[in-house]
C-alpha positions as CSV (number, residue, x, y, z in Angstrom):
1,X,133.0,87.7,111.9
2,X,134.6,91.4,111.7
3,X,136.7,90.5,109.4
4,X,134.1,88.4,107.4
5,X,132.3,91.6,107.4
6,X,134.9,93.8,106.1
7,X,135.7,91.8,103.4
8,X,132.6,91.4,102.1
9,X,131.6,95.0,102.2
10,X,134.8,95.8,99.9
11,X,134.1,97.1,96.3
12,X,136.2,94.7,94.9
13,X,134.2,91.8,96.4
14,X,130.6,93.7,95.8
15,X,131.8,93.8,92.0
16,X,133.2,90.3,92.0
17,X,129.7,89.0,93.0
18,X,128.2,91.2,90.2
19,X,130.2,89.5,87.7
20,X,129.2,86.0,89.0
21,X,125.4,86.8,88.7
22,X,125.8,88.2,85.3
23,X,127.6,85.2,84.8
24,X,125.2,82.6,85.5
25,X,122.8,84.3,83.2
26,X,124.8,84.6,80.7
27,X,125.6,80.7,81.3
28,X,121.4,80.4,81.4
29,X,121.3,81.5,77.9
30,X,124.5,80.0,75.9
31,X,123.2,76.4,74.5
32,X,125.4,73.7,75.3
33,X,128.8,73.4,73.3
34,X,128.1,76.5,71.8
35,X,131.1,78.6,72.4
36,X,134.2,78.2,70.7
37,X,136.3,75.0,71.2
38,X,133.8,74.3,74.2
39,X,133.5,70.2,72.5
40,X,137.2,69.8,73.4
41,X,137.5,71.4,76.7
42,X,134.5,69.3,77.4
43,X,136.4,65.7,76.7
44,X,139.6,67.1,78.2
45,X,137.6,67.6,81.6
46,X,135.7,64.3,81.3
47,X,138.6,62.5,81.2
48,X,140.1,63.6,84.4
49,X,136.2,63.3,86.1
50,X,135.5,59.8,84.6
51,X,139.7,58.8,84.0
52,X,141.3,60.4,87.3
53,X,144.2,60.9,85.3
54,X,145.9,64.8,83.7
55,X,144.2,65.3,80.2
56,X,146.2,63.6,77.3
57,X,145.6,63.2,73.8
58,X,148.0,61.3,70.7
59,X,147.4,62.2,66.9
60,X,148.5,59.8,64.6
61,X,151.5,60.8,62.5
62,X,151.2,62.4,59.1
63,X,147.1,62.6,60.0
64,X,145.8,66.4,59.2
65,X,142.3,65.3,60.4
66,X,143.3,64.6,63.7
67,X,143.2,61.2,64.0
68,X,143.5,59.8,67.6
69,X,145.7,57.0,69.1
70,X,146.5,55.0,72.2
71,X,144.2,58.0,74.3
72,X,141.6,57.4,76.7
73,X,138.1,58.6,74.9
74,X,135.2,58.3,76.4
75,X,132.4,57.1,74.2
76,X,129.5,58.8,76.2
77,X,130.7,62.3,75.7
78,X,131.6,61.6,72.3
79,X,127.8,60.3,71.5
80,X,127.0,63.6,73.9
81,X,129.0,65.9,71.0
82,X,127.9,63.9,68.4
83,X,124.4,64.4,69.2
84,X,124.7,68.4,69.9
85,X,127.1,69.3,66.6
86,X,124.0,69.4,64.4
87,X,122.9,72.3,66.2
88,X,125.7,74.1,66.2
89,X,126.7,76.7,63.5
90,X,130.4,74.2,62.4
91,X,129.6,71.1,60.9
92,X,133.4,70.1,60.3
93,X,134.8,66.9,62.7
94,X,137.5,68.6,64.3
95,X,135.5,70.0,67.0
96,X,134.4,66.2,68.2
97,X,138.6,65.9,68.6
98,X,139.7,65.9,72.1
99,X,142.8,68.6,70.8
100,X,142.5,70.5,74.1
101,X,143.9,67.4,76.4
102,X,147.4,68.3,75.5
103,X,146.6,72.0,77.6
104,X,147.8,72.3,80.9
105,X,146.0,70.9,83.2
106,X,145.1,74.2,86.2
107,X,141.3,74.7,85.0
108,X,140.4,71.0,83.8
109,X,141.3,69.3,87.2
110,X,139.8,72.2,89.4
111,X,136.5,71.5,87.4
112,X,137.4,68.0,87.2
113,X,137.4,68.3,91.3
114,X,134.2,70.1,91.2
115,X,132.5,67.7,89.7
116,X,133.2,64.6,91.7
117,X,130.4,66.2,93.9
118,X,127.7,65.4,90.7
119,X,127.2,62.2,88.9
120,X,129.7,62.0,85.2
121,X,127.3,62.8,82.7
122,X,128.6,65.3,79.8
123,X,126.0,67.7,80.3
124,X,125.9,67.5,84.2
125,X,130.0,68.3,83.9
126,X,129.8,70.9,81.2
127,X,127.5,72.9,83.8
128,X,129.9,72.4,87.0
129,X,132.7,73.7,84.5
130,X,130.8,76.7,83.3
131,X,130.2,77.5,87.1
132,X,134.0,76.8,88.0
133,X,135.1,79.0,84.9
134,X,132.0,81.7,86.0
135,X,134.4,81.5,89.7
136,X,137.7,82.3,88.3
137,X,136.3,85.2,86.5
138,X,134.4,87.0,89.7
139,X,137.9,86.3,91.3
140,X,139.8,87.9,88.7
141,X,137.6,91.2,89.3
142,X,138.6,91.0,93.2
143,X,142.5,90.8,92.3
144,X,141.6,93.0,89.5
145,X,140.7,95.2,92.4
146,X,143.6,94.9,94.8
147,X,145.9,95.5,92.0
148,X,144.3,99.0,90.9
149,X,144.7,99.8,95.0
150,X,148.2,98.6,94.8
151,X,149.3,100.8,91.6
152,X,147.4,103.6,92.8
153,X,146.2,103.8,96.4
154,X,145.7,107.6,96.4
155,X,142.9,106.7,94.3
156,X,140.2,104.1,95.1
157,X,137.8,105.4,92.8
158,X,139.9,104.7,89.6
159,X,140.4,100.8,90.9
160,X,136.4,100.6,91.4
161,X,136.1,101.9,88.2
162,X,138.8,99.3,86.0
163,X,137.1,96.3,88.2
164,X,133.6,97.7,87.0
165,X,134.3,98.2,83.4
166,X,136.0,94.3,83.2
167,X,132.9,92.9,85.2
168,X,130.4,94.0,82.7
169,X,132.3,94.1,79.7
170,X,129.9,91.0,77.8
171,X,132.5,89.5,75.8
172,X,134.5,88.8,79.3
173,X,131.4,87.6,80.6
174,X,130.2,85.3,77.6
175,X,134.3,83.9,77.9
176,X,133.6,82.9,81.6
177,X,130.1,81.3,81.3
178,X,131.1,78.4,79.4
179,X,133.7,75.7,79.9
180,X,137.4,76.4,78.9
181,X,140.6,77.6,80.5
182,X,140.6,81.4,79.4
183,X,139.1,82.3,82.5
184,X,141.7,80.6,84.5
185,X,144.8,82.2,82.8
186,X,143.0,85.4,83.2
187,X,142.9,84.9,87.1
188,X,146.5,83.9,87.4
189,X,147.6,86.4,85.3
190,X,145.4,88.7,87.5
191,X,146.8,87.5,90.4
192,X,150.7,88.0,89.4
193,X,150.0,91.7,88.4
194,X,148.3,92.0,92.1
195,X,152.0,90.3,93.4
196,X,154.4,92.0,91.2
197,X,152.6,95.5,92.2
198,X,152.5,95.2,95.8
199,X,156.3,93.6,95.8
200,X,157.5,96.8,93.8
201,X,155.3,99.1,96.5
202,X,156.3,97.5,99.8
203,X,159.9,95.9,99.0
204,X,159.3,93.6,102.5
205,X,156.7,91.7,100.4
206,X,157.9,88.8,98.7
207,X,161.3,89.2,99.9
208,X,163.3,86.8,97.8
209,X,160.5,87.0,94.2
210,X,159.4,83.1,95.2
211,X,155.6,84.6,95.1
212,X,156.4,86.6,91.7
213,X,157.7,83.7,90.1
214,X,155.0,81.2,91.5
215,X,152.1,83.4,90.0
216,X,154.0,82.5,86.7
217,X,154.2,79.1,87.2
218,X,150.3,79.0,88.0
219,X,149.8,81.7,84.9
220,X,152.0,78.6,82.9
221,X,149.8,76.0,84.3
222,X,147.0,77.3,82.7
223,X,147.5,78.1,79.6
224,X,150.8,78.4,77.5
225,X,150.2,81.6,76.0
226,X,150.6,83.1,79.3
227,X,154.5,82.8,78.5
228,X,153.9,86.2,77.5
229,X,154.0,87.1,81.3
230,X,157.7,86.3,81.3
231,X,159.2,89.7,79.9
232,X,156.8,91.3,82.8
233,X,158.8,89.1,85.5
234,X,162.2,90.2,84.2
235,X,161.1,93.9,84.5
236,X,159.8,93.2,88.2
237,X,163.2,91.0,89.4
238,X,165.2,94.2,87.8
239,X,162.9,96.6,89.3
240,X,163.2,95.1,92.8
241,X,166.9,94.3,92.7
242,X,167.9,98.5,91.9
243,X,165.1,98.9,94.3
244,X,168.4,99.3,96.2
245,X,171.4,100.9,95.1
246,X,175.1,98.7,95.5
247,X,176.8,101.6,97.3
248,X,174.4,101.2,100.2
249,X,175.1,97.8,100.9
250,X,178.2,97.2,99.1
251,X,178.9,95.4,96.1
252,X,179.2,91.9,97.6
253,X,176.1,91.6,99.4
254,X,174.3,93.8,96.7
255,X,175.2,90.8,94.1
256,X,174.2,88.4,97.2
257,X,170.6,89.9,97.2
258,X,170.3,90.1,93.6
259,X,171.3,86.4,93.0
260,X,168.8,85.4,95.8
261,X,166.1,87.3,94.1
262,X,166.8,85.8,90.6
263,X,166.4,82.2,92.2
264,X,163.8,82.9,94.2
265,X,161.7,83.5,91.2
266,X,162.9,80.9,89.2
267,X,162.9,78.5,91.9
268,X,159.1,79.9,92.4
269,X,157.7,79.4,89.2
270,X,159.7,75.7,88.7
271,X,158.4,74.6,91.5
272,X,154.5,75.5,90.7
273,X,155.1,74.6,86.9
274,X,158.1,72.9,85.8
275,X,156.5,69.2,86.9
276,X,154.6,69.9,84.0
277,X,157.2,70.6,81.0
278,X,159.0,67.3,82.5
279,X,156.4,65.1,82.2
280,X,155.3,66.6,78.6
281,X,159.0,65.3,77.7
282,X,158.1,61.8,78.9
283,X,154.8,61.6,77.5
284,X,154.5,63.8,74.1
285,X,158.3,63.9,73.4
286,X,158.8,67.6,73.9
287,X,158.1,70.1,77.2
288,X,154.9,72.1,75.5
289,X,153.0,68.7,74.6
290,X,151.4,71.0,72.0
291,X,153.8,70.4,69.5
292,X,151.2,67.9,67.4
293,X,148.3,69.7,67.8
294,X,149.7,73.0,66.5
295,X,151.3,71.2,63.2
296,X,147.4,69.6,62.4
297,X,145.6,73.2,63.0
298,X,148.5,74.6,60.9
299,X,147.3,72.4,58.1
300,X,143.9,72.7,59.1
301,X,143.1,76.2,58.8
302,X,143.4,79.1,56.9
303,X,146.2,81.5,57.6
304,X,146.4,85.0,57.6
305,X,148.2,86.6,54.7
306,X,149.9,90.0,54.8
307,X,150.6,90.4,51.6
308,X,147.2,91.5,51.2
309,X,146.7,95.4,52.5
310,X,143.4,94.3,53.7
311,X,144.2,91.5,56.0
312,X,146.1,94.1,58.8
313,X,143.2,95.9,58.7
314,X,140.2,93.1,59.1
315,X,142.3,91.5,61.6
316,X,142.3,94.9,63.6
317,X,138.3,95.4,62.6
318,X,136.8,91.7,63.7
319,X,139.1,91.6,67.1
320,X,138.1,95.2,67.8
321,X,134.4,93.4,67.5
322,X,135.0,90.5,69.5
323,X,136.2,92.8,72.4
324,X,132.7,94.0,72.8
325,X,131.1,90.8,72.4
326,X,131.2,88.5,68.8
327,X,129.0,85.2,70.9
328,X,128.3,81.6,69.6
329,X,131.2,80.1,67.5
330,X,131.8,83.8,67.1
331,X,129.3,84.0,64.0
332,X,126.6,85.9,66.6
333,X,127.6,89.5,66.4
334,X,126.0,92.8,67.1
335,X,125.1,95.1,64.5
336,X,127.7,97.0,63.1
337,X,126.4,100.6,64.9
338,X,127.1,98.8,68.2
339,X,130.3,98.2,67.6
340,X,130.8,101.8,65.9
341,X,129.6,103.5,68.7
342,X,131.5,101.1,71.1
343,X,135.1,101.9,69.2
344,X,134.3,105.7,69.0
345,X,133.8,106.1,72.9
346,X,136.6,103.7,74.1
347,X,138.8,106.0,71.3
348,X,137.4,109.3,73.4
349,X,138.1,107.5,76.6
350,X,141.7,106.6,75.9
351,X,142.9,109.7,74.0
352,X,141.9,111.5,77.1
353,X,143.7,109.3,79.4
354,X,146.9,109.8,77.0
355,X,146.3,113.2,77.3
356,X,146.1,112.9,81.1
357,X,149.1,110.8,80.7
358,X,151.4,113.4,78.8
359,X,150.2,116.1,81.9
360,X,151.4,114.1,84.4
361,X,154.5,113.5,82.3
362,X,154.9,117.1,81.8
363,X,154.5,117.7,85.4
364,X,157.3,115.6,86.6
365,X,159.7,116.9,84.1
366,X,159.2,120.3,85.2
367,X,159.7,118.9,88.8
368,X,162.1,116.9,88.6
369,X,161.1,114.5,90.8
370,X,159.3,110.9,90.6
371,X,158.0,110.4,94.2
372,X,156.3,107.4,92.9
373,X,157.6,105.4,90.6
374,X,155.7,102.0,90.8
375,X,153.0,103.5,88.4
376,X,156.0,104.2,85.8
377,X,157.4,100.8,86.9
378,X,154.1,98.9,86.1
379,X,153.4,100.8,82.8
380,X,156.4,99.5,81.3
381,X,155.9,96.1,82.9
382,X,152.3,96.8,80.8
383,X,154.0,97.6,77.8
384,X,156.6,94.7,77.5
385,X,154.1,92.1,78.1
386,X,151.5,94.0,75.4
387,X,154.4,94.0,72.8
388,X,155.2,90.2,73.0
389,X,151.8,89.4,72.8
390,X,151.0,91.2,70.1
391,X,154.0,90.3,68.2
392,X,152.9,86.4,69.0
393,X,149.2,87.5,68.3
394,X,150.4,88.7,64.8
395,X,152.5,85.2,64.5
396,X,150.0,83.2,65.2
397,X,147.6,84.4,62.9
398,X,150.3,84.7,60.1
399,X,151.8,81.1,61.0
400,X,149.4,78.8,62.8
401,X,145.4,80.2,61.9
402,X,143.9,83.2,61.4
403,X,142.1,83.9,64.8
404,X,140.7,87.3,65.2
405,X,139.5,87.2,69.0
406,X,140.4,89.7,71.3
407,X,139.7,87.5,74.0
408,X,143.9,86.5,73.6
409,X,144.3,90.0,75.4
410,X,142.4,89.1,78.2
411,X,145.3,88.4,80.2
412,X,145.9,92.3,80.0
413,X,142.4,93.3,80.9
414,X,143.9,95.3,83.8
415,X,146.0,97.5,82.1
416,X,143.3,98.1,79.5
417,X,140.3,99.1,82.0
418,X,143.1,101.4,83.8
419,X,144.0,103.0,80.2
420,X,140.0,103.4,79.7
421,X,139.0,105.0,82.4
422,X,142.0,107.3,83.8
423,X,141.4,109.8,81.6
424,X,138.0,110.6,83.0
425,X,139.0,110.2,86.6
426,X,141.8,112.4,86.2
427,X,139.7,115.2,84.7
428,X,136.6,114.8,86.6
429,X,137.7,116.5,89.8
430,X,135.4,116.8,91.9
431,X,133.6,113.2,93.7
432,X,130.4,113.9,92.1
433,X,131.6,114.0,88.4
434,X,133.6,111.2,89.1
435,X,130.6,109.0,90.0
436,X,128.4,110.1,87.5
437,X,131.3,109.1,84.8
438,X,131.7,105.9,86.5
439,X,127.7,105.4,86.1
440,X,127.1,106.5,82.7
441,X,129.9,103.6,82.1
442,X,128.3,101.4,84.2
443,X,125.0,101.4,82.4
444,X,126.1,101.8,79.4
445,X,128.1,98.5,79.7
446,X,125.5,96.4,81.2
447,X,122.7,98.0,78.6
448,X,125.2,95.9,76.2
449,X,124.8,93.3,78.0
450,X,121.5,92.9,77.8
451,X,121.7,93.1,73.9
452,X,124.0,90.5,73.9
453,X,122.0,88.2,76.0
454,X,118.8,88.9,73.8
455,X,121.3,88.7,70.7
456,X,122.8,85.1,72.0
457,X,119.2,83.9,73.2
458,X,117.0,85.2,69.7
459,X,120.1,83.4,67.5
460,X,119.3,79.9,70.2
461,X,115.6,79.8,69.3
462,X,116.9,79.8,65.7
463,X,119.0,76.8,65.7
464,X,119.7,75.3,62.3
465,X,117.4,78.1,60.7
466,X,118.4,81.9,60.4
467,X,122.3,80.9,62.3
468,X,124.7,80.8,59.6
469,X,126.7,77.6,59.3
470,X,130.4,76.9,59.2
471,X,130.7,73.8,56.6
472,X,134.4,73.2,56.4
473,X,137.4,73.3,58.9
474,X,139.5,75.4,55.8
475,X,137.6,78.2,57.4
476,X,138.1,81.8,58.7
477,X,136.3,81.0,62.1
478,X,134.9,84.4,63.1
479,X,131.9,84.2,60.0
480,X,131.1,83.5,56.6
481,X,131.6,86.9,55.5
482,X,135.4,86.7,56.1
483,X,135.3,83.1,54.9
484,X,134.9,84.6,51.5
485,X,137.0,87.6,51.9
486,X,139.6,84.5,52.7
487,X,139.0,82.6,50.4
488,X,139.3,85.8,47.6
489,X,142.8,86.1,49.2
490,X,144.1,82.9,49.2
491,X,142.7,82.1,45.1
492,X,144.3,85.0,44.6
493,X,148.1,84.2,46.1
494,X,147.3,80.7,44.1
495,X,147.3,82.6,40.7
């Protein structure tokens, strides 16, 4: 019971709970199916709840529709989709295709689980997977948690303050209140950070890297863009092997130790994951299993085009939006003064964590001395994960569809809240100022909240009225105002 006790007196569990309140209201307030791609997650969990059997889905070839074949569909929760599309804002019918069964499978049969314990009825199943999804995200604010401690332990007030801002940041909390798989990738990836951290800062953790590389494998089981990860667990198995220098244990059992630690992670994350890939080759042909769903939305939707000056910079403008909170199919947004005033104060907050930044760097070149380099190590763990997925963020807008949402950086939520919030920690020193910084952020966060809600629950009342509708699958899919702007652009490459 001590221990009970303990835990739940922790910030990191008080703010996890917070999060899972705020979720289930926001979950209260989104209509059913309307969040982006929530019709397929839907059908990929009902078939492991009514199927027992790993999601799976077969497009016929040469079919840009999305014509299925030779899958299991059930016909309830396709009349269930049918039946809600005409009040959502899309009207085109790829969003009644099952194209998320060829996902991994982490989030769908952990709801798919759940939801043995209520009876298979779509809308009974969509809410036991918002509440699974609402789960993962509280417990990705408690690792969010133990990974500040990790990186900086001289400073618990900077980890209560990067779990807080992630808590009550709406767009996280709209992405975890309905069903999908984003909030499970967020967890794992969460949870490898917490690993990799505490390995780097107490080298008798995770001796041989088979819990660094397992936290992959689970990142991989949930969603495939979490292959961005991998660059962060080369840095980590490179870190921990010069952890210890070959002179002090001699060249031979230096390369020993090294060799162990490079299996050890491999071993970790084939073990958790690499069942998977195997039996994508055996059912789809290929290890991703993605393969024919990405060549249909590649002739599905429009694409990005950099040729046009305009397009680096709307691309930056809408996912800047969507950070704070674009809702619905992402065509309920916040007026544009929100998101002004949102951008200006997170630009305050991060130029004077930069500045912080280039003090402390300052500080240990005139020393000459890194007592602690973990914090260096993870920055640059940070880094190399934030450049791949931005370079594949850029790709897959230029390549596969233009998708402007920032919610494909949630995996580096951490990194962010720590880079938004150091600057005033460091500065404010003195306890006092510290809190009162850490409030004004508070309430200021959850005060958008609140307009969000209202935003999300004025545009539900309004169904098929004042909600702007989506008529085509050609389209850009954040609103009709960049529909148009797209459709300018791609006329204009035509002539």
């Amino acid at each position: 019971m001590l221990m009970i006790g303990r835990f739940v007196r922790q910030p990191g569990f008080i703010l996890a709970v917070v999060n899972f309140c705020l979720g289930l209201v926001w979950m209260a307030v989104i209509r059913p199916l309307d969040a982006p791609d929530a019709p397929a997650h839907l059908e990929a969990l009902m078939q492991v709840r009514r199927e027992h059997m790993l999601p799976e889905v077969h497009f016929a070839d040469g079919n840009r529709v999305g014509q299925v074949i030779d899958s299991p569909i059930d016909r309830q929760t396709r009349a269930y989709v049918a039946k809600i599309m005409p009040r959502l804002p899309v009207t085109d019918p790829w969003i009644a295709v099952p194209y998320k069964s060829v996902q991994p499978p982490l989030y769908y049969v952990a709801a798919g689980v759940a939801s043995e314990l209520v009876r298979p009825k779509p809308r009974t199943v969509l809410r036991i997977g918002g509440l699974v999804a609402i789960l993962f995200g509280a417990a990705t604010i408690y690792f969010c948690w133990l990974a500040a401690r990790e990186l900086a332990p001289q400073s618990p007030g900077w980890a209560i303050a990067s779990a807080g801002v992630i808590a009550l940041l709406p767009e996280f909390c709209f992405t975890n209140a309905h069903v999908g798989n984003d909030s499970t990738v967020n967890l794992a990836a969460m949870l490898a950070f917490y690993v990799w951290i505490r390995g780097l800062r107490h080298p008798e953790f995770d001796r041989r890297l088979l819990g660094a590389g397992a936290v992959l494998g689970l990142a991989l089981l949930s969603k495939l863009s979490a292959a961005v990860l991998v660059p962060g667990l080369i840095l980590v198995i490179l870190f921990r092997i010069f952890q210890v220098r070959p002179g002090t244990l001699g060249w031979c059992d230096w390369l020993k130790r090294s060799a162990g630690m490079i299996a050890g992670a491999m071993i970790g994350t084939l073990l958790v994951s690499g069942w998977w890939f195997v039996r994508n080759v055996f059912v789809y042909g290929e290890p991703s299993g993605t393969k024919a769903e990405v060549h249909i939305v590649a002739h599905t939707f429009i694409k990005a085009d950099f040729s046009n000056p305009r397009t680096a910079h709307d691309l930056l403008h809408y996912s800047l939006e969507s950070l704070w909170g674009r809702f619905g199919w992402n065509d309920i947004t916040l007026p544009q003064q929100v998101y002004h005033f949102c951008n200006s104060a997170a630009l305050v907050l991060v130029c004077l964590s930069v500045l912080a930044g280039i003090g402390a760097l300052g500080l240990w070149i005139k020393r000459m001395e890194l007592r602690d380099v973990v914090p260096l190590q993870a920055f640059l763990i940070f880094l190399a994960i934030g450049l791949t997925l931005l370079i594949g963020y850029v790709e897959y807008n230029a390549k596969i569809a233009y998708q402007p949402q920032a919610r494909y950086f949630f995996i580096l939520l951490l990194p962010g809240a720590l880079l938004l919030t150091g600057g005033t920690y460091a500065i404010a020193t003195k306890s006092w100022l510290r809190v009162v910084a850490c409030a004004l952020l508070f309430v200021g966060l959850a005060a958008l909240n609140v307009f969000g809600l209202m935003t999300v629950k004025q545009a539900g009342v309004a169904v098929g009225g004042v909600r702007r509708r989506i008529p085509h699958a050609k389209r850009e899919p954040d609103s009709l105002r960049m529909l148009a702007e797209n459709c300018q652009m791609l006329k204009a490459s035509n002539n």
